[in-house]
N, CA, C and O atoms as a CHARMM CRD file, in Angstrom:
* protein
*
  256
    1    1 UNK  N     98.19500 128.92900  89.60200 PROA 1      0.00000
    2    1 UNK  CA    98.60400 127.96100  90.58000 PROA 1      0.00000
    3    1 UNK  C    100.03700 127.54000  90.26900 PROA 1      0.00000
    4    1 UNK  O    100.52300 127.48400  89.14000 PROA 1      0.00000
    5    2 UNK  N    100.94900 127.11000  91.97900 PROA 2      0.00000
    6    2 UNK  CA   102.08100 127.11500  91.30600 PROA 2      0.00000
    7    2 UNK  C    102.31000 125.26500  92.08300 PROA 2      0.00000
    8    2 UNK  O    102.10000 124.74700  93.18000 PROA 2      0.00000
    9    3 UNK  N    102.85200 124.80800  90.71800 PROA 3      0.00000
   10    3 UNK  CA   103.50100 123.27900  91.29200 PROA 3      0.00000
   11    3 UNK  C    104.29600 123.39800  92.16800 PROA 3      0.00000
   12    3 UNK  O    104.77600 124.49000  92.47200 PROA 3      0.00000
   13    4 UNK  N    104.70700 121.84900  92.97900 PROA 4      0.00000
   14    4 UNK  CA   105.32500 121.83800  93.73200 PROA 4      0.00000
   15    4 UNK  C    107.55600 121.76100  92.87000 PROA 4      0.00000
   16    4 UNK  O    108.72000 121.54400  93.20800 PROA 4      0.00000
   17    5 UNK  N    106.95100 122.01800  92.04500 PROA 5      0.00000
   18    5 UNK  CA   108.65500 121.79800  91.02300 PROA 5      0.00000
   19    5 UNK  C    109.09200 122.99400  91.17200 PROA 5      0.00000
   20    5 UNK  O    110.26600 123.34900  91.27500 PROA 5      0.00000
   21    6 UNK  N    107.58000 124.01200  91.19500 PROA 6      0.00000
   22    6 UNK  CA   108.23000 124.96500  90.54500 PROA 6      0.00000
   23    6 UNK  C    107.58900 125.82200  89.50100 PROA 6      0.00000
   24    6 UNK  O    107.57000 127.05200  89.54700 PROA 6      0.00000
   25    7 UNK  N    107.04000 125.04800  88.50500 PROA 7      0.00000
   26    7 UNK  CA   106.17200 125.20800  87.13600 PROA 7      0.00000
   27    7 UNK  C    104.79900 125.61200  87.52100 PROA 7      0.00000
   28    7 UNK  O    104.16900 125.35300  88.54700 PROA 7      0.00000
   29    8 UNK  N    104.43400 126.38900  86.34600 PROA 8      0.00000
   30    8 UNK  CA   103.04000 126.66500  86.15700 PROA 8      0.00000
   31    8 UNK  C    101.97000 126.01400  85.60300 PROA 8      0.00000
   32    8 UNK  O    101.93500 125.58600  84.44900 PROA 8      0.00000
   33    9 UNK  N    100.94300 125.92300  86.56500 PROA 9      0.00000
   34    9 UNK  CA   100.04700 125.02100  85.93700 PROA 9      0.00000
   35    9 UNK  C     98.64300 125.11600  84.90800 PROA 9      0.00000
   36    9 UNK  O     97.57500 125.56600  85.32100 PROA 9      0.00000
   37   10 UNK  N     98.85100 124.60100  83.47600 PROA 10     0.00000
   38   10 UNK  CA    98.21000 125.18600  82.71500 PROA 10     0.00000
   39   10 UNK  C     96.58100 123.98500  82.69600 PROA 10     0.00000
   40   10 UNK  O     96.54000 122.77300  82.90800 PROA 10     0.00000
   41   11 UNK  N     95.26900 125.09900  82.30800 PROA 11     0.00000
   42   11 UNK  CA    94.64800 124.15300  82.03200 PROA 11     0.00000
   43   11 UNK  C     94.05300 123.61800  81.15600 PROA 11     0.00000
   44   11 UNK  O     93.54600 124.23900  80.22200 PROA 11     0.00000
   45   12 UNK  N     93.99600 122.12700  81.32600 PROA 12     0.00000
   46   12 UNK  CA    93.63100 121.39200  80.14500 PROA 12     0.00000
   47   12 UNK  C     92.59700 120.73600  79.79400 PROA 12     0.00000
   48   12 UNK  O     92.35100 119.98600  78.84900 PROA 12     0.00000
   49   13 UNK  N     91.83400 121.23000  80.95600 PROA 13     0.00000
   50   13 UNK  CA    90.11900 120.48500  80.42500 PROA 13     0.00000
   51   13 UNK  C     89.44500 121.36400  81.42000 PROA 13     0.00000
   52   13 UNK  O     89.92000 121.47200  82.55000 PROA 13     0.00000
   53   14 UNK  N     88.22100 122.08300  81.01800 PROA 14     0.00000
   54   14 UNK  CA    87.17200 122.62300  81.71200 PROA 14     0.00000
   55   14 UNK  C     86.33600 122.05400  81.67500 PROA 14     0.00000
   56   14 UNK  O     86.03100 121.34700  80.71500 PROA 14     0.00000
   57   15 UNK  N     85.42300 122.22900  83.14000 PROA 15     0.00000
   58   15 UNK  CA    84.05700 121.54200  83.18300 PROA 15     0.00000
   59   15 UNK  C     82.85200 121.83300  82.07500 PROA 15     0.00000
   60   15 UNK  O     82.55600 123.01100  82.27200 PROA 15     0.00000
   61   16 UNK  N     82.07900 121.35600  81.08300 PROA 16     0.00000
   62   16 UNK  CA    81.00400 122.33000  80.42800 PROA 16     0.00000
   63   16 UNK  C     79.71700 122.11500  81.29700 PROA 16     0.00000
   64   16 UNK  O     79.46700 121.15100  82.02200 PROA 16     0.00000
   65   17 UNK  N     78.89900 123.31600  81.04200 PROA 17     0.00000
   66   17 UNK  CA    77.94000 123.55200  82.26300 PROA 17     0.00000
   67   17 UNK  C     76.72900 122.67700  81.33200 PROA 17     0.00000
   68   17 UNK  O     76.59200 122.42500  80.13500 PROA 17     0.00000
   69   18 UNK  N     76.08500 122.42500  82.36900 PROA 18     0.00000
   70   18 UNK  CA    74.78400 121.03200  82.12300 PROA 18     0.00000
   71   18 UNK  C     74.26600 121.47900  81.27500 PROA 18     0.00000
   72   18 UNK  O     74.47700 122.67400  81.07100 PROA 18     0.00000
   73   19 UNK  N     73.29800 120.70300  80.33200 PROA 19     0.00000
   74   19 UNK  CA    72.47600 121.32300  79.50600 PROA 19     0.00000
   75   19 UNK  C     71.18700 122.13200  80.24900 PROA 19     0.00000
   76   19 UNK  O     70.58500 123.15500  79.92200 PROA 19     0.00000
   77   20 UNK  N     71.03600 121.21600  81.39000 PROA 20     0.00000
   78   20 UNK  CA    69.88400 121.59700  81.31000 PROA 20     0.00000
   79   20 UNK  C     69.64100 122.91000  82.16600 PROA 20     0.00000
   80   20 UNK  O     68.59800 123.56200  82.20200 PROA 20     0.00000
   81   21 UNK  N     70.58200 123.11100  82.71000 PROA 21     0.00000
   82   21 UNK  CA    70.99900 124.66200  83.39000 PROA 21     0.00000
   83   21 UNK  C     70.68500 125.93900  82.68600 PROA 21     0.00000
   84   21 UNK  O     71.27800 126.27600  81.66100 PROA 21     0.00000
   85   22 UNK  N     69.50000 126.82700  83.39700 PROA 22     0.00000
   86   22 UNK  CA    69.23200 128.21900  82.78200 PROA 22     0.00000
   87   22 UNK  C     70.27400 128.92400  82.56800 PROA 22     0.00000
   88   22 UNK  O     71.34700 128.83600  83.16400 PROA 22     0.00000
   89   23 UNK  N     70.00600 129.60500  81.75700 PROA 23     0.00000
   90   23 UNK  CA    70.88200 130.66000  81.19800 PROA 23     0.00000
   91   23 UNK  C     71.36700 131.64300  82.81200 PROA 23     0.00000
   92   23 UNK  O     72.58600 131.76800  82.93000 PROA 23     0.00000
   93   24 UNK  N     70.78600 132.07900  83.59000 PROA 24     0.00000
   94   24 UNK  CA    70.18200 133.13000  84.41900 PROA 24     0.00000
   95   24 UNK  C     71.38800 132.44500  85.43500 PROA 24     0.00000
   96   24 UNK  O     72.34000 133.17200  85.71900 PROA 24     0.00000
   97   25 UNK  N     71.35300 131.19400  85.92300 PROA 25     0.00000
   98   25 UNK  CA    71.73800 130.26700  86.90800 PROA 25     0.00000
   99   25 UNK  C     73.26700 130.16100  86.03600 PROA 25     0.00000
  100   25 UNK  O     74.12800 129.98600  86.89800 PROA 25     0.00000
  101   26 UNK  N     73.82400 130.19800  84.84000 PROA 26     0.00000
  102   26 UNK  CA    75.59700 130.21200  84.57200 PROA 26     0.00000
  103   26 UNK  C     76.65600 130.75600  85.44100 PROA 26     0.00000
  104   26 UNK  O     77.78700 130.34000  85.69100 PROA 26     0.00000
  105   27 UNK  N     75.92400 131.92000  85.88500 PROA 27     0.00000
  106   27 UNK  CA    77.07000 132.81600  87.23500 PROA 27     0.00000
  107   27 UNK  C     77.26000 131.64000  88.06200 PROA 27     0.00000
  108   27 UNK  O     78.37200 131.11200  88.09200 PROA 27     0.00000
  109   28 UNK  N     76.07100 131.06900  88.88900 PROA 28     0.00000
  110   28 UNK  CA    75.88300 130.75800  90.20900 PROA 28     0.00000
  111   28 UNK  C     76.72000 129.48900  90.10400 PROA 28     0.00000
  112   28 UNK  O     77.28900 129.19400  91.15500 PROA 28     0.00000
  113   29 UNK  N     76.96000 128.52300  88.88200 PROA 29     0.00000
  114   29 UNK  CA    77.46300 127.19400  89.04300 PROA 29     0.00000
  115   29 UNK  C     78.77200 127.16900  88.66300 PROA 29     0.00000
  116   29 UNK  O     79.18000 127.73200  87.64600 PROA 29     0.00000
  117   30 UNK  N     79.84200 126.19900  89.84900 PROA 30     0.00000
  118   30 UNK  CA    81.20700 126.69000  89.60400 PROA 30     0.00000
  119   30 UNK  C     81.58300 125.63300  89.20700 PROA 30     0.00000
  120   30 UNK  O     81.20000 124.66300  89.86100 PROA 30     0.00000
  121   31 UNK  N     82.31300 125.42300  88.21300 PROA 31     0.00000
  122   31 UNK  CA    82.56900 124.60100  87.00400 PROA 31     0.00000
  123   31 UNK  C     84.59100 124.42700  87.74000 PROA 31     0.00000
  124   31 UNK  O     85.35900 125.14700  88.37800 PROA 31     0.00000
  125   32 UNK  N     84.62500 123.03200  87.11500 PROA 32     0.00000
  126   32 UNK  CA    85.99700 122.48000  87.68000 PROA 32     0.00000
  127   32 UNK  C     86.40300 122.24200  86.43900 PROA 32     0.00000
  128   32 UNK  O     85.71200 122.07300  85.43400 PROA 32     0.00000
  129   33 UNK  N     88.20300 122.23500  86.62400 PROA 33     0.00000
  130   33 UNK  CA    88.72500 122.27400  85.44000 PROA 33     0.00000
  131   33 UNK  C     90.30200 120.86100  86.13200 PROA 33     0.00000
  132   33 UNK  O     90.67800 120.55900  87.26500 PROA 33     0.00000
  133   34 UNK  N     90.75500 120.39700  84.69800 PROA 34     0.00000
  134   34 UNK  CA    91.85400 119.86800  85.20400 PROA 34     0.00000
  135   34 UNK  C     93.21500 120.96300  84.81300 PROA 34     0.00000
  136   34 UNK  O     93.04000 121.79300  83.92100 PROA 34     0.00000
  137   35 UNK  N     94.49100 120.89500  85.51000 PROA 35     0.00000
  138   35 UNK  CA    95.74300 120.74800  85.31300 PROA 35     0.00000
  139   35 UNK  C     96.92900 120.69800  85.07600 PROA 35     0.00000
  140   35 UNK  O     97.50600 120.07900  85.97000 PROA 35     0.00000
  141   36 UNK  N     97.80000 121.15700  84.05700 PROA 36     0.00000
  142   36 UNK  CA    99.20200 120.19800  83.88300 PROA 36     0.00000
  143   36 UNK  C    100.17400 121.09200  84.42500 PROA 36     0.00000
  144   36 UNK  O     99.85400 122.27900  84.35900 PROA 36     0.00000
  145   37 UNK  N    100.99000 120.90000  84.80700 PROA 37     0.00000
  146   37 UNK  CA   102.12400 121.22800  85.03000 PROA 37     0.00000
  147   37 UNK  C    102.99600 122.15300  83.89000 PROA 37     0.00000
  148   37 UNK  O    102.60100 121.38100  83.01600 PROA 37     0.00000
  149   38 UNK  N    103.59800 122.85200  83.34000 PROA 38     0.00000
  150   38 UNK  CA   103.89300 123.19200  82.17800 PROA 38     0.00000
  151   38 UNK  C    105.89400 122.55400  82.29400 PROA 38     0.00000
  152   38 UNK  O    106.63600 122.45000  81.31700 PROA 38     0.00000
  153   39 UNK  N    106.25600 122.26100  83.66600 PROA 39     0.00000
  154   39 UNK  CA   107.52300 122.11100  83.66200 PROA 39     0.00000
  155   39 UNK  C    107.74800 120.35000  84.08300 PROA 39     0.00000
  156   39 UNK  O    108.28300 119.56600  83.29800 PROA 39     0.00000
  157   40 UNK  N    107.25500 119.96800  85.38100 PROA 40     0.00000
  158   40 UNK  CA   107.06200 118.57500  85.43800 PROA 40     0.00000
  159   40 UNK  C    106.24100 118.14000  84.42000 PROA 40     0.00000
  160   40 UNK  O    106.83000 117.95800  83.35400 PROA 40     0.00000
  161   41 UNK  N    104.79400 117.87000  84.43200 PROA 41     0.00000
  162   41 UNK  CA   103.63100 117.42700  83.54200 PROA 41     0.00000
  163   41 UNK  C    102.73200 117.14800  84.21400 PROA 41     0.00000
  164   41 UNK  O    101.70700 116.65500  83.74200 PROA 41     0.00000
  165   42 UNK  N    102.96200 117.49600  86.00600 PROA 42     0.00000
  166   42 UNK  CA   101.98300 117.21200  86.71900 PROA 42     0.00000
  167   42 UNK  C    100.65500 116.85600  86.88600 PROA 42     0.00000
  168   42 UNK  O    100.65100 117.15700  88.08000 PROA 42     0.00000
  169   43 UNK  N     99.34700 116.40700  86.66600 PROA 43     0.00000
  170   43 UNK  CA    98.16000 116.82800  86.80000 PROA 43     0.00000
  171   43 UNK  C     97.61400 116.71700  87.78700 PROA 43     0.00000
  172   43 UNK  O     97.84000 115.91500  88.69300 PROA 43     0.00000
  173   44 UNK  N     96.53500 117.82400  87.68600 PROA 44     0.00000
  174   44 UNK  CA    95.70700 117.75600  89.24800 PROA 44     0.00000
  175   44 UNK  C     94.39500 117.74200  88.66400 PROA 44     0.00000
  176   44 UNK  O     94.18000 118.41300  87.65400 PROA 44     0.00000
  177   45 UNK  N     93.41000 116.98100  89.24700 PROA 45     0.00000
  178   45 UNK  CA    92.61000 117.05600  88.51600 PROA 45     0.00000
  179   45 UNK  C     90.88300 117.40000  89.37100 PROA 45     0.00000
  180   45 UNK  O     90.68900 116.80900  90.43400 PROA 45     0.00000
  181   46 UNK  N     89.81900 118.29100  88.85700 PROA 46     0.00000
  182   46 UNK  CA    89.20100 118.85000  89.44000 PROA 46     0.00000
  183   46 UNK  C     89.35700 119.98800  90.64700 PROA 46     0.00000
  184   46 UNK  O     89.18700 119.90200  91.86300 PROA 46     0.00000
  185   47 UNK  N     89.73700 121.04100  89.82400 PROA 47     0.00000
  186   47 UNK  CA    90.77200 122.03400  90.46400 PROA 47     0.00000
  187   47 UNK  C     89.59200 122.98600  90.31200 PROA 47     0.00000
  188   47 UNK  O     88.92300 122.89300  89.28200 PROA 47     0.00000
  189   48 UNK  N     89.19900 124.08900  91.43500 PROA 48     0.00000
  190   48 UNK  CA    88.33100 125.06500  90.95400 PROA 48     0.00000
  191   48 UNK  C     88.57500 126.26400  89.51500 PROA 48     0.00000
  192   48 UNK  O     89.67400 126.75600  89.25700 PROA 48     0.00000
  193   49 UNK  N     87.48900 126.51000  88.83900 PROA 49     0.00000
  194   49 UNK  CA    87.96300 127.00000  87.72500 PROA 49     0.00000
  195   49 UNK  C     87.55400 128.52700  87.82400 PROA 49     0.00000
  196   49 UNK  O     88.30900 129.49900  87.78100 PROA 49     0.00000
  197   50 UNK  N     85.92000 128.49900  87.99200 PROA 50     0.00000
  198   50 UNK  CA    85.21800 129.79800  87.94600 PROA 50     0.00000
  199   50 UNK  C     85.52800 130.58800  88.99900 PROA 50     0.00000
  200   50 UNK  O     85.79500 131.78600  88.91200 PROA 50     0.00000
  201   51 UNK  N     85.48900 129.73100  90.32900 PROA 51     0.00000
  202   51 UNK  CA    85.93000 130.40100  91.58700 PROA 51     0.00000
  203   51 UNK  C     86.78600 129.80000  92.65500 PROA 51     0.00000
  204   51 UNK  O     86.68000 128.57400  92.66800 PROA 51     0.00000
  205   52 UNK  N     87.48900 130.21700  93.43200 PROA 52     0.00000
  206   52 UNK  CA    88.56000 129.43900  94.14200 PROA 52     0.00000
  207   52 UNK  C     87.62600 128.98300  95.50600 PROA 52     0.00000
  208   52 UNK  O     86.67400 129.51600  96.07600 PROA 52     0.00000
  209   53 UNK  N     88.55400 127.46000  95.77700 PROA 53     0.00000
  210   53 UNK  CA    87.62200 127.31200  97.20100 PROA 53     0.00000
  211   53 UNK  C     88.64600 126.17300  97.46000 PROA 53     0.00000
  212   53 UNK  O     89.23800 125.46000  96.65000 PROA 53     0.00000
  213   54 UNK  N     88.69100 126.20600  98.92200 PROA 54     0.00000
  214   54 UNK  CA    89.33000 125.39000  99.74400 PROA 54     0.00000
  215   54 UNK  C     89.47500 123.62400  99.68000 PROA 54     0.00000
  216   54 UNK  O     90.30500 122.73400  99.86700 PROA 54     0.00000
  217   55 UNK  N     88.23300 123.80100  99.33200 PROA 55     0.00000
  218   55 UNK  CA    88.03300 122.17900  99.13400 PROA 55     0.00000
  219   55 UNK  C     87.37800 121.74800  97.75100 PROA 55     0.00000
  220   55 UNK  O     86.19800 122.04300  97.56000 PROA 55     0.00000
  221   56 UNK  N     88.02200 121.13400  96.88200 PROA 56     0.00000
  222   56 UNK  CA    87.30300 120.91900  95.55900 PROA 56     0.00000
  223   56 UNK  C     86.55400 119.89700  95.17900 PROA 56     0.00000
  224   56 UNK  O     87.08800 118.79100  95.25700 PROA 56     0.00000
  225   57 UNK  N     85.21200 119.96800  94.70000 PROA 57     0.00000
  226   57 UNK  CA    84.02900 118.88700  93.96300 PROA 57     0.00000
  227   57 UNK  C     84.97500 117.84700  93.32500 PROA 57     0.00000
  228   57 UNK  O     86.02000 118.28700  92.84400 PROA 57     0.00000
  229   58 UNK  N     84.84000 117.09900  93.29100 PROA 58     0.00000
  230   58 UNK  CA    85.61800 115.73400  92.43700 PROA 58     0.00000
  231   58 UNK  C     84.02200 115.64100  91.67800 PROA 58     0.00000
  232   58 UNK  O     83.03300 115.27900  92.31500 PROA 58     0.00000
  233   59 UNK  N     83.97500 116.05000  90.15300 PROA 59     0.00000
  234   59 UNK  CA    83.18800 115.91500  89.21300 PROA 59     0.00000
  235   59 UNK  C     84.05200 115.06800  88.32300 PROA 59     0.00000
  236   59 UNK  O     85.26900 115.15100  88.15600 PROA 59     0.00000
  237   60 UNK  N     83.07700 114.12600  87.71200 PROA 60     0.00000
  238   60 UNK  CA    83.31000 113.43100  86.34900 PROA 60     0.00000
  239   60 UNK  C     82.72300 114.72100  85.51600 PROA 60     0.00000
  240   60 UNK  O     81.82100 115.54400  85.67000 PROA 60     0.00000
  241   61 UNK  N     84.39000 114.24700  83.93400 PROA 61     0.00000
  242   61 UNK  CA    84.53500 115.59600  82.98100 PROA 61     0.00000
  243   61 UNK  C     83.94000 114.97200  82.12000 PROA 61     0.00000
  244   61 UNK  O     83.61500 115.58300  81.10200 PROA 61     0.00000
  245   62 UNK  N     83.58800 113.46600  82.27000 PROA 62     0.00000
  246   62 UNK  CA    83.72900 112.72100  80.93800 PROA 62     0.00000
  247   62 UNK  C     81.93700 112.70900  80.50400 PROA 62     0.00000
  248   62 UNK  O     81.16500 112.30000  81.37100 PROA 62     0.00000
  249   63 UNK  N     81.45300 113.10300  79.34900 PROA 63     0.00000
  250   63 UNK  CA    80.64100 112.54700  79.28400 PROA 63     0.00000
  251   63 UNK  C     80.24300 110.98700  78.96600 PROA 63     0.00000
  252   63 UNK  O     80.84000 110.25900  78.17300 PROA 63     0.00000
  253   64 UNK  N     78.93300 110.58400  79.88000 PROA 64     0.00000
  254   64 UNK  CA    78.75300 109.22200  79.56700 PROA 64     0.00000
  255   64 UNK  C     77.75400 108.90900  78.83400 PROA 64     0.00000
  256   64 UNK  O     77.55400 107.73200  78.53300 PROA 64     0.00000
């Protein structure tokens, strides 16, 4: 992905897949990642990771 500066955007946090998710079912679930910019410092955050798509999940990364 390319920023709007210019820069490439590297990422800095991936989604980890649920625990309680089968092994079998890992393909099927598409995991979001954040971000940065490598030239501004941009972030974007919940960006598709596994597969690209038009409109992206806004997932919490954080565990609570």
């Amino acid at each position: 992905m390319v920023c709007n500066c210019g820069g490439i955007f590297n990422v800095i946090r991936i989604e980890e897949y649920p625990k309680d998710l089968k092994k079998e079912n890992l393909p099927l679930y598409n995991r979001v990642c954040d971000v940065q910019c490598l030239n501004c410092g941009a972030i974007r955050y919940s960006q598709p990771y596994d597969f690209g798509a038009r409109i992206n999940p806004v997932k919490s990364l954080y565990k609570e």
